[in-house]
Structures are given as C-alpha cells and as structure tokens.
Phi, psi and omega in degrees: 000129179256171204239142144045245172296333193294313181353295198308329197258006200240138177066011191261156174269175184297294168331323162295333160257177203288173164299319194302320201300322186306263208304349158301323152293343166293293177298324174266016156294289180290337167290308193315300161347287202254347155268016147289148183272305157342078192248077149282133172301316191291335132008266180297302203292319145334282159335327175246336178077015180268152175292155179307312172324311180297286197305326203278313207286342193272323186284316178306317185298291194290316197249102194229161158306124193069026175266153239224085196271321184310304175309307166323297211288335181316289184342304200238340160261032222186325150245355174253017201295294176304285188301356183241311175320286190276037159281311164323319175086035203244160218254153197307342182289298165325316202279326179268002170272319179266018180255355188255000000 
C-alpha cells in the first residue's frame, strides 16, 4: 500500500518537485540510504520506488565529500525512522527487519 506522499513523489525528477516534495524525498532516500546494507542507488531505487534520477540527484546533494556522515545518519535515522518507514509504507515484517 502506498501512501500519499510517495504517490505525490513516483515517477516525478527532482526539478519537479515542491520544497514540501523535496524534503520529503530526502528523508526517505536518505532512511533508505543508511538503513540499508547496499547503499547503491539502484538499490535505493528499487526500495523506495522513486525514480533513479531522484535517488541519484538527493545522494549528490546529501552525501558530499568531507561531510560529517555520522551527525546526517543520526539525523535522518533517529528522527526521521518512524516517518520514512511510513511514507514507504512498509509492512510490520520489512519494519522489524530494518529495526534488527
């Protein structure tokens, strides 16, 4: 079952979407990201189901050289965990597998 926001958010590029859309796509990119063992875009893309273009252009943004990946993963898996599972939209089993 999808939700909404992904709805709002599948098949569109980056340039298409709003700020709210942006950071909406951030956050489950980036959840996807550091709770994965893969952090392949296609992976991610596979996983979230947002086009690749999207996953590619949010990682380019987000993941840069010399950036402080520890404080980003804090970030976005510690306050954004519960909310980027359910934008995914993902069933209680997927939820106890990426919480182990």
């Amino acid at each position: 079952m999808k939700t909404n926001y992904q709805n709002n958010l599948l098949g569109k590029t980056y340039g298409q979407l709003n700020h709210e859309q942006k950071q909406q796509a951030t956050r489950i990119v980036l959840a996807a990201y550091f709770n994965s063992l893969s952090n392949s875009t296609t992976a991610i893309t596979k996983t979230t189901g947002l086009k690749h273009s999207l996953v590619c252009r949010i990682i380019t943004l987000e993941i840069t050289p010399g950036r402080d990946l520890r404080s980003l993963k804090a970030q976005y898996t510690l306050n954004h965990k519960q909310k980027a599972k359910s934008l995914l939209g993902l069933s209680n089993k997927e939820k106890q597998i990426t919480n182990n």
